[in-house]
VOPAGU-2260 file (C-alpha; in pm, 1 decimal, decimal comma):
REM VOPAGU-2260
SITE   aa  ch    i         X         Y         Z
SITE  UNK   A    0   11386,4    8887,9    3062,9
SITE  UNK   A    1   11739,7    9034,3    3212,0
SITE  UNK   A    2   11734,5    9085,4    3557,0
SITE  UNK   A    3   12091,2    9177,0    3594,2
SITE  UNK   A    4   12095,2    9502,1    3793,5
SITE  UNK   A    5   12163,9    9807,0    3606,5
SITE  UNK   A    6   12408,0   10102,8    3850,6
SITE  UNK   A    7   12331,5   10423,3    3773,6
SITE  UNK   A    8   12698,1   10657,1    3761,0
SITE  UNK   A    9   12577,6   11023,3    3917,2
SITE  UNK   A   10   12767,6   11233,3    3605,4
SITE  UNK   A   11   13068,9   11442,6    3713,8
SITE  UNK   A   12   13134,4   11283,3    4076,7
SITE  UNK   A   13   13354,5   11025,2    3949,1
SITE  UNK   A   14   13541,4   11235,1    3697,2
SITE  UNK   A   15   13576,6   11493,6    3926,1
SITE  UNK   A   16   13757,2   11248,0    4166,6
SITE  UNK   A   17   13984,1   11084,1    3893,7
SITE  UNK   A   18   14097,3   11439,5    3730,3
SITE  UNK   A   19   14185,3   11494,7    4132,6
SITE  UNK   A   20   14402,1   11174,2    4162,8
SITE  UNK   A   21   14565,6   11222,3    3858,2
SITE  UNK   A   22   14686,3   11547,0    3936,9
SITE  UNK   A   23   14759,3   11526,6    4288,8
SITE  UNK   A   24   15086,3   11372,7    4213,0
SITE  UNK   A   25   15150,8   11710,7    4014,0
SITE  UNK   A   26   15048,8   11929,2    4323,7
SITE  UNK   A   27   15255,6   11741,4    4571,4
SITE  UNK   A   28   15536,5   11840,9    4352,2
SITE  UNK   A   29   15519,3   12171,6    4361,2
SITE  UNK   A   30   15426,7   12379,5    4638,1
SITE  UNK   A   31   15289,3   12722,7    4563,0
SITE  UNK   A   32   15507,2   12896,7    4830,8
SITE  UNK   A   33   15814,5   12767,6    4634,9
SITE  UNK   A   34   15978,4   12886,0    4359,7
SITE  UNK   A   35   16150,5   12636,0    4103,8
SITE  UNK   A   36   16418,0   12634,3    4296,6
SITE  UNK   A   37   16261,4   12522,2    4602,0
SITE  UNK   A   38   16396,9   12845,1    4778,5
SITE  UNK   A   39   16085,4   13090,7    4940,4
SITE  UNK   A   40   15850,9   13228,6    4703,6
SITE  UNK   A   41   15947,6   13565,5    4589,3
SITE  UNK   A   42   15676,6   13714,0    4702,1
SITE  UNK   A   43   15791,5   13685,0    5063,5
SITE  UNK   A   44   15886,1   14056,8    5242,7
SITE  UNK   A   45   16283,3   14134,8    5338,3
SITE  UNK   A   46   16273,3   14309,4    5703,4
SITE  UNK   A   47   16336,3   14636,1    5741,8
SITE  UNK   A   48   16523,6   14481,1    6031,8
SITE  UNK   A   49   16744,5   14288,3    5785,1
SITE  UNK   A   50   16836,0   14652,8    5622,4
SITE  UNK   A   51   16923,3   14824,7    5957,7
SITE  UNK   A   52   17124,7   14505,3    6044,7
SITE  UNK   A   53   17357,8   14525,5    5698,1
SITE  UNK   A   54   17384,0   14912,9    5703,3
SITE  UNK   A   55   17520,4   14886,2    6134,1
SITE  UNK   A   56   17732,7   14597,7    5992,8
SITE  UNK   A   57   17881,2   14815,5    5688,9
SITE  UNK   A   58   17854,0   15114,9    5933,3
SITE  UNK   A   59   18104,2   14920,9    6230,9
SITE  UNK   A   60   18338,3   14818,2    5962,0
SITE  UNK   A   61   18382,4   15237,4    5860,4
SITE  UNK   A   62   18386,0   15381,7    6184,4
SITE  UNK   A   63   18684,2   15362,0    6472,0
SITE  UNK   A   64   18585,7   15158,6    6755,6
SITE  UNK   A   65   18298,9   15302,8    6979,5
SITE  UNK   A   66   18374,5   15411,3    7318,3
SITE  UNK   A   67   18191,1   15385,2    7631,0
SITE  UNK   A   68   18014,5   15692,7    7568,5
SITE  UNK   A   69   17937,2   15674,2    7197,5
SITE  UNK   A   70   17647,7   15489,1    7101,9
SITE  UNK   A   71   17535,2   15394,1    6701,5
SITE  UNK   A   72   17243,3   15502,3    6566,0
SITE  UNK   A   73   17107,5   15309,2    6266,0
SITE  UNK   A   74   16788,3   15451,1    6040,3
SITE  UNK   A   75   16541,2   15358,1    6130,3
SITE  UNK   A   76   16410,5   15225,4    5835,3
SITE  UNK   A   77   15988,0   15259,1    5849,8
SITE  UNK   A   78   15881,3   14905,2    5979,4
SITE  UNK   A   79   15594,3   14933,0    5701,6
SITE  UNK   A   80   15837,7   14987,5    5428,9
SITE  UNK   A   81   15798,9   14672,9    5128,1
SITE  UNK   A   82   16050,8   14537,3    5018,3
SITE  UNK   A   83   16039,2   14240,7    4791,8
SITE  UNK   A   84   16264,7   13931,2    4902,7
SITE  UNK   A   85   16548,3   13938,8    4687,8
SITE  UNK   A   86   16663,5   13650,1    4537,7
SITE  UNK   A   87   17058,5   13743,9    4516,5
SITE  UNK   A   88   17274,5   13909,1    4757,8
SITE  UNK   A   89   17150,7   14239,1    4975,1
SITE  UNK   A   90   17492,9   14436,3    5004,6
SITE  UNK   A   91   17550,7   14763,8    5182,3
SITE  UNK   A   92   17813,6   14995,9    5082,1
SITE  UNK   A   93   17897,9   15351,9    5204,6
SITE  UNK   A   94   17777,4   15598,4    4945,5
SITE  UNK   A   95   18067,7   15843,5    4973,9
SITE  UNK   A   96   18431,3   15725,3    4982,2
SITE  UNK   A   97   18454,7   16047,6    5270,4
SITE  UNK   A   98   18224,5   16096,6    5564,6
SITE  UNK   A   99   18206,4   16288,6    5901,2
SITE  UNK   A  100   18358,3   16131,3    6162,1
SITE  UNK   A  101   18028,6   16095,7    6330,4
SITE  UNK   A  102   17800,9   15994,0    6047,0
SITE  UNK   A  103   17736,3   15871,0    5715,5
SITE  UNK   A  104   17494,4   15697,2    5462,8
SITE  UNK   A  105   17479,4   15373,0    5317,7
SITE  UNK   A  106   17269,9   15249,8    5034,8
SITE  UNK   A  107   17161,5   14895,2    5097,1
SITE  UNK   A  108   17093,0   14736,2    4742,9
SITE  UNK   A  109   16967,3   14426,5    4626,1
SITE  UNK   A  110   17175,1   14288,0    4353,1
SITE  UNK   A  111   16918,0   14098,8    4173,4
SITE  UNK   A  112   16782,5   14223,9    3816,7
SITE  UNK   A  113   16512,1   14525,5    3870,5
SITE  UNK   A  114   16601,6   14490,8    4281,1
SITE  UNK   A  115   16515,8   14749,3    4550,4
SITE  UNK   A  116   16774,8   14993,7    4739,5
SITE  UNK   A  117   16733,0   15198,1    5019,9
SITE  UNK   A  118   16949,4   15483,2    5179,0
SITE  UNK   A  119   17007,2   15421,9    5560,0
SITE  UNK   A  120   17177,2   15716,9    5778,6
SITE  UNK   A  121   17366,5   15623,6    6031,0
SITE  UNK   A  122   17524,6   15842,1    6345,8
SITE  UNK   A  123   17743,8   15794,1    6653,0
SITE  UNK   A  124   17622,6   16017,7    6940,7
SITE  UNK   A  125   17808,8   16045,1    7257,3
SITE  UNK   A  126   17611,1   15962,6    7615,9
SITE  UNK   A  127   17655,1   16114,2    7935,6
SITE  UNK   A  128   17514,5   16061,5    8298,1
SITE  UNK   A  129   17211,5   16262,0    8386,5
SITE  UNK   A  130   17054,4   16325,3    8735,0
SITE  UNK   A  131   16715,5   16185,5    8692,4
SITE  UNK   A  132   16435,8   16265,6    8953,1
SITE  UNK   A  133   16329,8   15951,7    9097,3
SITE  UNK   A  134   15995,8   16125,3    9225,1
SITE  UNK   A  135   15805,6   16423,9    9221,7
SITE  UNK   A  136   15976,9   16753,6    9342,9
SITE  UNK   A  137   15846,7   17040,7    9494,6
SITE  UNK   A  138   15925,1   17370,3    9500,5
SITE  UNK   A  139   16128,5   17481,1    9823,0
SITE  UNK   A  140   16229,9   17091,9    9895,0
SITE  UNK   A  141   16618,4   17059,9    9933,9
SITE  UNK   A  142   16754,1   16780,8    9758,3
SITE  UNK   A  143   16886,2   16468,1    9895,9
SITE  UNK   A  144   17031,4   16150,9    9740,6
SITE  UNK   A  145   16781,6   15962,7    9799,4
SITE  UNK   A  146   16565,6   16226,4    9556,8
SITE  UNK   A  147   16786,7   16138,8    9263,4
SITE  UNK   A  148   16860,5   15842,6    9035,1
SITE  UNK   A  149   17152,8   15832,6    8748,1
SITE  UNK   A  150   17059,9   15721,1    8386,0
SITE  UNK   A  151   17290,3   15724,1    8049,7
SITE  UNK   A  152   17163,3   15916,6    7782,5
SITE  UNK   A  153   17225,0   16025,2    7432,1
SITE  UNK   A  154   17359,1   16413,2    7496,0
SITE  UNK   A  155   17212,9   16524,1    7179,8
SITE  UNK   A  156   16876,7   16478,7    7389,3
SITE  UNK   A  157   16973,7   16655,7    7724,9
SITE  UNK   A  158   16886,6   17001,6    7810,5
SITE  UNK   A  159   17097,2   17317,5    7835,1
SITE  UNK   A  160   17221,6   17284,1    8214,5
SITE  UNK   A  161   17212,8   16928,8    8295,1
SITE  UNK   A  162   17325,0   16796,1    8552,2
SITE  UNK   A  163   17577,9   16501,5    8499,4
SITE  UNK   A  164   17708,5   16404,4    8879,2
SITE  UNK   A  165   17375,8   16379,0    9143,1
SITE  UNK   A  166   17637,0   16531,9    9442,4
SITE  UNK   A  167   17640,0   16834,5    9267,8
SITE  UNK   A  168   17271,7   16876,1    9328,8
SITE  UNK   A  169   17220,6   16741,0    9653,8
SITE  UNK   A  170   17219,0   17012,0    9917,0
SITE  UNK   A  171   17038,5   17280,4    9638,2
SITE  UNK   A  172   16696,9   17395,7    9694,4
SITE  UNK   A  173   16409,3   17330,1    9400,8
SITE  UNK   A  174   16327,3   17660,1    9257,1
SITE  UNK   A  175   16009,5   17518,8    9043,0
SITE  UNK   A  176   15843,6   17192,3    8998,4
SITE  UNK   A  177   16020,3   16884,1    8908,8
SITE  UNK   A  178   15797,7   16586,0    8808,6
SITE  UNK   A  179   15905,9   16257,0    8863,5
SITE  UNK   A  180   16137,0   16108,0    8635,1
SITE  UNK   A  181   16259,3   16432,8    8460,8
SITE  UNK   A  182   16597,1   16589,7    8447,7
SITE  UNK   A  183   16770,5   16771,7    8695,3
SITE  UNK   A  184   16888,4   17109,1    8507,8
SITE  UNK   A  185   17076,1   17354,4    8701,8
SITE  UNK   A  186   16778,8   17636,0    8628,1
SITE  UNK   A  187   16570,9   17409,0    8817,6
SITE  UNK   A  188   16808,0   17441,7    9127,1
SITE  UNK   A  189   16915,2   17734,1    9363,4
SITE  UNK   A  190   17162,8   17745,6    9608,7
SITE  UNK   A  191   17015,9   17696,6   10012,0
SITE  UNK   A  192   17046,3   18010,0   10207,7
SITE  UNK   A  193   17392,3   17997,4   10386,3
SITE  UNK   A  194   17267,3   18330,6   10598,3
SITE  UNK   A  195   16877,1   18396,3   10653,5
SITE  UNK   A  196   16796,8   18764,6   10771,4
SITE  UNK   A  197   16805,8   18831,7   11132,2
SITE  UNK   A  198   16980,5   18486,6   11170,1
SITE  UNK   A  199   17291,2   18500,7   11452,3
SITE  UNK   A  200   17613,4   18440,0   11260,4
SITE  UNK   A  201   17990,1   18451,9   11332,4
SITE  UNK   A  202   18156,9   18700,7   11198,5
SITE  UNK   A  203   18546,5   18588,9   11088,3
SITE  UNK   A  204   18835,0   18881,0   10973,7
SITE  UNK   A  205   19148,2   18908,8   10899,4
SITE  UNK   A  206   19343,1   19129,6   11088,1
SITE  UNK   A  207   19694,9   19127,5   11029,1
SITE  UNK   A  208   19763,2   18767,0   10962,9
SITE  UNK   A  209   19534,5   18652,8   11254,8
SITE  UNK   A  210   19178,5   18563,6   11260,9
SITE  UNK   A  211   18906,9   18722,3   11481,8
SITE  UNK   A  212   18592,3   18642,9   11500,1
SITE  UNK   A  213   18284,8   18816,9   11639,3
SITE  UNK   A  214   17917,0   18752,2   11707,7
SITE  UNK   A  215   17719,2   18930,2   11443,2
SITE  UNK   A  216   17348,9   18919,5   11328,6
SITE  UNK   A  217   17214,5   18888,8   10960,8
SITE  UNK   A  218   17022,5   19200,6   10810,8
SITE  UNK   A  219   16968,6   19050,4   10458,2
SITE  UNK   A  220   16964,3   18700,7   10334,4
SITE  UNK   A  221   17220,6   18595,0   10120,1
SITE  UNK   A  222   17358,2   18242,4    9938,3
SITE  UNK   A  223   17701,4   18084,5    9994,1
SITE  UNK   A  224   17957,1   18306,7    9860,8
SITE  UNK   A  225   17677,0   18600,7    9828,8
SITE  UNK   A  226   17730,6   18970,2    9975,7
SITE  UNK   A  227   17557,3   19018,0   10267,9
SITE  UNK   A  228   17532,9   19308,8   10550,4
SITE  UNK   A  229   17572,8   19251,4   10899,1
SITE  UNK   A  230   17570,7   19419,0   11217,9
SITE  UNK   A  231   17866,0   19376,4   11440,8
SITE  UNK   A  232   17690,5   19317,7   11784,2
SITE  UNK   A  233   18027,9   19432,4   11976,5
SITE  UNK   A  234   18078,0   19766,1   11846,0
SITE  UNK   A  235   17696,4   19824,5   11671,9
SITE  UNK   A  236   17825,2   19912,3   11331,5
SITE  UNK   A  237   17656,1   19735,5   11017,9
SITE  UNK   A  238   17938,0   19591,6   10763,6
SITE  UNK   A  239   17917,4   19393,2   10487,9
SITE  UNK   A  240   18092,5   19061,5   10435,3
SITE  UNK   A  241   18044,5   18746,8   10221,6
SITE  UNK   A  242   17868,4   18399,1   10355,1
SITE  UNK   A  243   18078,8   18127,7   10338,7
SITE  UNK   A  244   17895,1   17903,6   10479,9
SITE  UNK   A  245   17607,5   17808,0   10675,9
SITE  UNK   A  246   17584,1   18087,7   11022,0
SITE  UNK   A  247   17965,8   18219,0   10884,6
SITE  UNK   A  248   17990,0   18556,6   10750,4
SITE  UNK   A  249   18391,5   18650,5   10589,9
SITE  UNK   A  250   18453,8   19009,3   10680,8
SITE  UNK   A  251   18679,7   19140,0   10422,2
SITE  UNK   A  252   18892,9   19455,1   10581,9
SITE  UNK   A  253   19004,6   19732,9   10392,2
């Protein structure tokens, strides 16, 4: 009898395992995130960073040179927008041979067969210093330097009245509430009382050429360069005159 042992084969492991090594040659080959080319696959997104970027690029070769105070805006293009990755040249061209001076549009194409193209505004807006709060204001607080910061900002977003050099705020009086970090606008601001009712102020006039001046005392308030009326303390009689400035009243003789 034949005692030579007998191996049973479990069906499908080994065939499995040589269709594997055959083919892995094949695989190795060719990756699926390559094309035949060995470039990215196709199916691999173009930024809508990579758009902005050509249309600023096309956009700085149209415009004049950008001063100080001009900045470029580009788009924006939505950051969710698809775009295929194009597998020829992206080019961006200006869609009208004439523009504004201060915009424009560009169409951004991709030059391969069937490829995408997008329209990307573009805009040059001039900046300008602001006075920025640099805390919270309240109402009847007279500003100070220290109550201000400067910031460059795109004028198309200021407000009507703004204020572009702090010094011409400092000294006014806040008329409503200012929070922290918002712009200074001149309806926000009032001039400080020069002259406060029943205040002691000198009275200055021009007599002749020469100046007098006279102790007088405030019967209404009144701002710098504001009408006010006065009483002359030497001879009793109430006048008007304008406030010049802080406790000085300008007599103006007839």
């Amino acid at each position: 009898m034949d005692t030579t042992p007998i191996y049973c084969r479990r069906p499908g492991v080994l065939d499995a395992l040589g269709l594997f090594l055959l083919l892995a040659p094949f695989f190795a080959m060719r990756s699926p995130a390559q094309d035949d080319q060995g470039n990215p696959a196709a199916s691999a997104a173009t930024s809508p960073k990579v758009v902005e970027a050509l249309a600023r690029e096309a956009a700085e070769r149209e415009f004049p040179q950008l001063s100080d105070r001009q900045r470029m805006l580009v788009g924006p293009v939505e950051p969710h927008t698809e775009l295929a990755k194009c597998q020829a040249p992206i080019r961006a061209t200006l869609t009208s041979a004439h523009h504004m001076q201060d915009r424009a549009t560009f169409e951004v194409r991709c030059t391969a067969l069937n490829g995408w193209h997008l329209y990307v505004p573009v805009r040059i807006v001039g900046t300008s210093t602001v006075a920025v709060a640099a805390h919270a204001l309240v109402v009847g607080a007279v500003i100070k330097e220290e109550d201000l910061k400067v910031e460059q900002h795109d004028v198309s977003e200021l407000p009507l009245g703004f204020i572009d050099e702090p010094k011409v705020a400092v000294g006014l009086t806040v008329s409503r509430p200012i929070p922290g970090g918002a712009y200074i606008t001149n309806q926000q601001l009032v001039a400080s009382k020069a002259v406060q009712r029943g205040q002691m102020v000198t009275l200055v006039a021009d007599a002749g050429g020469m100046a007098v001046s006279m102790a007088g005392r405030a019967l209404t308030d009144g701002l710098v360069n504001q009408r006010v009326k006065v009483t002359n303390l030497s001879s009793g009689k109430v006048v008007e005159g304008i406030a010049r400035s802080e406790q000085v009243v300008e007599i103006i003789l007839q």
